[in-house]
Structures are given as C-alpha cells and as structure tokens.
C-alpha positions in Angstrom: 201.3 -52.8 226.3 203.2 -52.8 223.3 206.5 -54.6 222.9 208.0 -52.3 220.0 207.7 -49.7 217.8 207.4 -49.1 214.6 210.6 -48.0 213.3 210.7 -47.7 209.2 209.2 -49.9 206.7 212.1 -50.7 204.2 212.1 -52.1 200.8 214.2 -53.8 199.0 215.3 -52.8 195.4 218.1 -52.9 193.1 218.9 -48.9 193.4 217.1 -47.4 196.8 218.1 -43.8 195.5 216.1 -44.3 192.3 213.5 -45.9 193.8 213.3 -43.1 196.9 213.2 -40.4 194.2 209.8 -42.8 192.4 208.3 -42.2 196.2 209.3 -39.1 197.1 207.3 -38.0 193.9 204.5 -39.9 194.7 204.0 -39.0 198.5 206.2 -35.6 198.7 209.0 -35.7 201.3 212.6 -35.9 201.7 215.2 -38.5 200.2 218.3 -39.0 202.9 221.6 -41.0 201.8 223.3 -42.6 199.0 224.6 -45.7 198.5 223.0 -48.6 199.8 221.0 -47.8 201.9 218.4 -44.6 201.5 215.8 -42.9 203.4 212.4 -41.1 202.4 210.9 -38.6 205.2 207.4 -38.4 204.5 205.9 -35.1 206.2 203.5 -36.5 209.1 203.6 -39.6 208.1 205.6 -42.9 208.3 209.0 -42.6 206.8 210.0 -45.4 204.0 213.9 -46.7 203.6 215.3 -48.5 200.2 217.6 -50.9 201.0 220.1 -52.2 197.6 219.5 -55.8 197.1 221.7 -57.5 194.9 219.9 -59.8 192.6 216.8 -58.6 193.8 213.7 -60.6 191.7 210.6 -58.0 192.7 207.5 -60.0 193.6 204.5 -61.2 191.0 201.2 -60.2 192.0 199.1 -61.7 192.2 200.6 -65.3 192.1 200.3 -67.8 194.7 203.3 -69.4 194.5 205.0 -66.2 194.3 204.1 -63.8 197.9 204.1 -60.2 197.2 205.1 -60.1 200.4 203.8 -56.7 201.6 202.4 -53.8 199.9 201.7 -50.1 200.1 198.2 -48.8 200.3 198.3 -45.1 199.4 195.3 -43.1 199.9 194.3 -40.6 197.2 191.5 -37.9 196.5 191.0 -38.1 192.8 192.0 -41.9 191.6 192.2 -41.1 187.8 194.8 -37.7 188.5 196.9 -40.3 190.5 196.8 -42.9 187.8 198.4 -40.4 185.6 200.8 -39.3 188.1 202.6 -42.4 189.1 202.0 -44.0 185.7 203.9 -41.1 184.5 206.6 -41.7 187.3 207.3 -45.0 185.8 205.0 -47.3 187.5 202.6 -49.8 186.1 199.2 -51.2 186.4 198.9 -54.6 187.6 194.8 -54.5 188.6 193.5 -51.3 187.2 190.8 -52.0 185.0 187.7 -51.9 187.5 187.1 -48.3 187.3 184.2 -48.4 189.7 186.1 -50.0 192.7 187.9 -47.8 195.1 191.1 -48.8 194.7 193.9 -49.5 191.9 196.9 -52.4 191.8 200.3 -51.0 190.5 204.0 -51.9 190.3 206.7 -49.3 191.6 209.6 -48.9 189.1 211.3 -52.0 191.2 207.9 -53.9 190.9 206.9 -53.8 194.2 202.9 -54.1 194.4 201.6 -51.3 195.3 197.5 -49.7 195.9 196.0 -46.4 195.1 193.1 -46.2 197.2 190.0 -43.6 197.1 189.2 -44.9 200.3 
C-alpha cells in the first residue's frame, strides 16, 4: 500500500512563467498562474509547476560534483523533428551527438537537464 501520491513535479527556475511557456511548447497543455509560482497541465499526463527561485544556479550535467538533481525523460516519435523543435524553443544540447542511440541530453532555457527519448 502506498503512503502518498504523486502530487506535481516542480522545478525551480528564475521565471516559472517563461519557463511554463518553454514546456507547454514542448509537451502541449495549459500554463496556470503568474507570479511565483506557475502551473503546466499536461493533457493525460503528469502536470509540471515552476516555482521562482531567487538566485537560482541551474545544475551542470554531467558533473559529479555538481548533481543534476532530477531530470525529464520525454518520449518522442521522430528524434531529429524534436531536436529542431525544442532547439528552436531555446534549449540546448548537452549529449546530442550519438545519433544512433535512442535518446538525446538537453538543457531547458533555465538549464535544467533534460532527455529526448525514442524509446
């Protein structure tokens, strides 16, 4: 038996609306606040929230002495058509040079590590 649930995964970021609106591009959905605090509903899936930091320092990857902490695994059809896509939404490539793996590394605008996965 479970003890919890899992309410929202939230990042932290130095402007959640801005970062939201990166997301919401990237997975489709809904961005829901202002200020410091901002959700993204994601249709049938789990929602995200952006929550302001201030003097947030976004996570190396990869870097030992420097934990990325988490990161997103986003799960894509065609990987080269996503590349484009979220490289043209500001993010970029951290491990993306393997072309024959299934999956890509990237930075969010905020630098939070994130995958692109033809899984």
């Amino acid at each position: 038996m479970a003890l919890a649930e899992l309410g929202v995964v939230v990042l932290d970021c130095p402007d959640p609306r801005a970062l939201a609106g990166f997301y919401a591009e990237v997975l489709g959905g809904t961005v829901e606040g202002e200020g410091d605090w901002v959700d993204l509903k994601v249709p049938g899936g789990q929602a995200l929230a952006f929550q302001a930091a201030p003097g947030f320092v976004p996570p190396r990857w990869p870097a030992a002495d420097h934990s990325q902490q988490f990161h997103l695994d986003l799960v894509v059809e065609d990987l080269d058509a996503a590349e484009k896509g979220v490289l043209a939404l500001g993010a970029r490539p951290l491990d993306a040079e393997d072309r024959e793996r299934g999956f890509r590394v990237y930075a969010d605008p905020a630098g939070h590590p994130f995958c692109l996965c033809a899984c």
